[in-house]
Backbone bond lengths (Angstrom), bond angles and torsions (degrees), N, CA, C in turn:
res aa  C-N    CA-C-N  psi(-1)  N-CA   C-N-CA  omega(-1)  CA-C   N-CA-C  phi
1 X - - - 1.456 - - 1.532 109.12 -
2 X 1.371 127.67 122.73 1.375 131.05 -179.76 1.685 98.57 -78.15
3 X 1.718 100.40 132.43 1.498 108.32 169.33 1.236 112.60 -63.48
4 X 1.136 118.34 137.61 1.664 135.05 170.56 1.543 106.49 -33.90
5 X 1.484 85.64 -68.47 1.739 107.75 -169.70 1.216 104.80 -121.74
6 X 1.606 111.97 123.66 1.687 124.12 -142.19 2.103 81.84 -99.91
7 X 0.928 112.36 173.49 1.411 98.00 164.91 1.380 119.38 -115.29
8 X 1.404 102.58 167.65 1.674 110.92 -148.95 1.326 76.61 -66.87
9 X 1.818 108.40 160.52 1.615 150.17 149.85 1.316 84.85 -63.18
10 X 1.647 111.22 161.29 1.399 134.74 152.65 1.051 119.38 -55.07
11 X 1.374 126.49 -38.65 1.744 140.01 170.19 1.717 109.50 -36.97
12 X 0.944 108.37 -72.34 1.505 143.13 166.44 1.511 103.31 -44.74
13 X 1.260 133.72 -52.41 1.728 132.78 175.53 1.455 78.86 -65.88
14 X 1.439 131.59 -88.56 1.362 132.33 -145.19 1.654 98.42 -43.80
15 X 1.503 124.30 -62.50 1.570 119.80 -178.40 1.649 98.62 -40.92
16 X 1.308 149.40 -60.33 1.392 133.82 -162.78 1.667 119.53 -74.04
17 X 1.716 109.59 -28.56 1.326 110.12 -176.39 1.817 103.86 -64.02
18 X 1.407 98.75 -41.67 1.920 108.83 174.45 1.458 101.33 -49.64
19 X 1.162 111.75 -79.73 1.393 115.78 -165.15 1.735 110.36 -52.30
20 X 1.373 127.78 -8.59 1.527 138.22 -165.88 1.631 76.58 -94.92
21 X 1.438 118.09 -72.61 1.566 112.46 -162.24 1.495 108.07 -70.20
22 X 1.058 135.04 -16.99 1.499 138.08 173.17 1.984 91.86 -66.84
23 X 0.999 128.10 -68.12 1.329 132.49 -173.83 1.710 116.96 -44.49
24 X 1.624 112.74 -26.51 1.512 116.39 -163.74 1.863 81.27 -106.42
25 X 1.436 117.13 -39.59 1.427 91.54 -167.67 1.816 104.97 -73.70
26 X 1.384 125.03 -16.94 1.253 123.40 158.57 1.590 128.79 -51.00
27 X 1.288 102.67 -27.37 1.904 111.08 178.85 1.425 95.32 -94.64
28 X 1.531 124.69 -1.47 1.690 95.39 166.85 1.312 115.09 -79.08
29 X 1.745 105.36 -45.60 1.317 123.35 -169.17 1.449 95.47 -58.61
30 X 1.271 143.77 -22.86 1.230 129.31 -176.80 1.416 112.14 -68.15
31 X 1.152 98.86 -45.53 1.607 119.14 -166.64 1.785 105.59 -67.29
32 X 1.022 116.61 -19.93 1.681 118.74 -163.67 1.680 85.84 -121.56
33 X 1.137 123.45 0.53 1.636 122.37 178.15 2.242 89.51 -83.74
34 X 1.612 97.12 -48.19 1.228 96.77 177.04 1.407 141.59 -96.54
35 X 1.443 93.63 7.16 2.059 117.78 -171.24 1.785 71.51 -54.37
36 X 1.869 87.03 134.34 1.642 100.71 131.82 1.299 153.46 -92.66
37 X 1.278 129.14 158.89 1.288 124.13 -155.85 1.491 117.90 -31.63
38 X 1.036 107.74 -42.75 1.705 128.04 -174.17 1.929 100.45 -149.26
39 X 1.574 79.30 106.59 1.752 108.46 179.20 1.085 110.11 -81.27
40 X 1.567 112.76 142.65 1.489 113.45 -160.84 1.939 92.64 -110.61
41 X 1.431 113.47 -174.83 1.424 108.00 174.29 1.334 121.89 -47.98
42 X 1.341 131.06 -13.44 1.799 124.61 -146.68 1.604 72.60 -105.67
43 X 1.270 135.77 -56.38 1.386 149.74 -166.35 1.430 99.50 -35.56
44 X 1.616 90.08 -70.05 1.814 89.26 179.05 1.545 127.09 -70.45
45 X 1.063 122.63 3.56 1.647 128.69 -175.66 1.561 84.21 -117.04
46 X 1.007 139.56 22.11 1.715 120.63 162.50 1.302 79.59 -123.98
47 X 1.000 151.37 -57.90 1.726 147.88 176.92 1.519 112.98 -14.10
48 X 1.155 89.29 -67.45 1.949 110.08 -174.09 1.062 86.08 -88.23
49 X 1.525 161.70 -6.18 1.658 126.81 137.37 1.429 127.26 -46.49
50 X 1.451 96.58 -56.23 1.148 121.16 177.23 1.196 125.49 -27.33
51 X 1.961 102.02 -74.68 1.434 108.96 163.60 1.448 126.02 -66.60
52 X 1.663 119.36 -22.09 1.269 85.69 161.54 0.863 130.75 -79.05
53 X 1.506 132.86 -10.18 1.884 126.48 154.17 1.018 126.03 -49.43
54 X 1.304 125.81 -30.31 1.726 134.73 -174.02 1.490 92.55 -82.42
55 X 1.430 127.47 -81.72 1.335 114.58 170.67 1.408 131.01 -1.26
56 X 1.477 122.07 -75.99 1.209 130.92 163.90 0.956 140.84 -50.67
57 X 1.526 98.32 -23.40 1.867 119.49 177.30 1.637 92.61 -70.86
58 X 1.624 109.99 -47.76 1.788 113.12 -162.36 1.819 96.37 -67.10
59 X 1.249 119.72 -34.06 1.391 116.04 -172.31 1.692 114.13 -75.23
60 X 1.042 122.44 -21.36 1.225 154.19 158.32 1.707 110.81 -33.60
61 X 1.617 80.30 -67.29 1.621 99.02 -167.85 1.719 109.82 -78.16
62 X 1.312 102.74 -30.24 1.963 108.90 -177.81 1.699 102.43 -74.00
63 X 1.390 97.26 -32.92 2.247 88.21 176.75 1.566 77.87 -87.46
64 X 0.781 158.11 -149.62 1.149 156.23 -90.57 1.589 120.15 -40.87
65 X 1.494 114.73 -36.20 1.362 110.28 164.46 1.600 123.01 -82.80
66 X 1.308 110.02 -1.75 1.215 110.33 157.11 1.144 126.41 -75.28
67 X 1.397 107.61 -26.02 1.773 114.69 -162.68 2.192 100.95 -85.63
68 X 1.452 92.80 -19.84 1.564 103.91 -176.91 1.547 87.70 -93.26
69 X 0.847 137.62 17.64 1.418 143.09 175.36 1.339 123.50 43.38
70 X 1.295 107.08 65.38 1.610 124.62 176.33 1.275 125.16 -126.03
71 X 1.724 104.65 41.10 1.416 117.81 -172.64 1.570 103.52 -66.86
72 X 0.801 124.95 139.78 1.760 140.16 168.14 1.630 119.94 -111.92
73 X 1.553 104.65 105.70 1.447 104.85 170.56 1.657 129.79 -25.86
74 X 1.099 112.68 144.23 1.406 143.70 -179.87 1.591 92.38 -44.71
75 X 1.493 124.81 131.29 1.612 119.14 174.21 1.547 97.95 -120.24
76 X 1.445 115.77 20.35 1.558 92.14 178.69 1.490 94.91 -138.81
77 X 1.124 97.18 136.08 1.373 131.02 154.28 1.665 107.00 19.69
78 X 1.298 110.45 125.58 1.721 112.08 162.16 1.420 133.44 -87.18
């Protein structure tokens, strides 16, 4: 019996993990488009949400482009 819905290639994970971390690093810039002058506590606890969503979104996206096999050598220093 052919599956309906074949499962995604790595290509296809890697295209959504991008577009997942493209989407969270877009809600920072929103958020610092509207930070006020002087951020009060709620400011800074949506901040560090924020980034930790973007973070995870970027970690997301590096196993996944690894797993599509687009690991890229080490650029720093031994």
């Amino acid at each position: 019996m052919t599956d309906l819905y074949p499962a995604a290639d790595q290509r296809e994970l890697l295209r959504q993990a991008a577009a997942a971390h493209t989407a969270a690093s877009t809600d920072v810039e929103t958020f610092l488009r509207r930070l006020p002058e002087v951020p009060d506590a709620a400011d800074i606890t949506e901040y560090a949400n924020l980034l930790s969503r973007e973070e995870r979104a970027r970690g997301d996206r590096q196993a996944a482009a690894d797993a599509a096999g687009l690991q890229l050598p080490s650029v720093e220093p031994e």
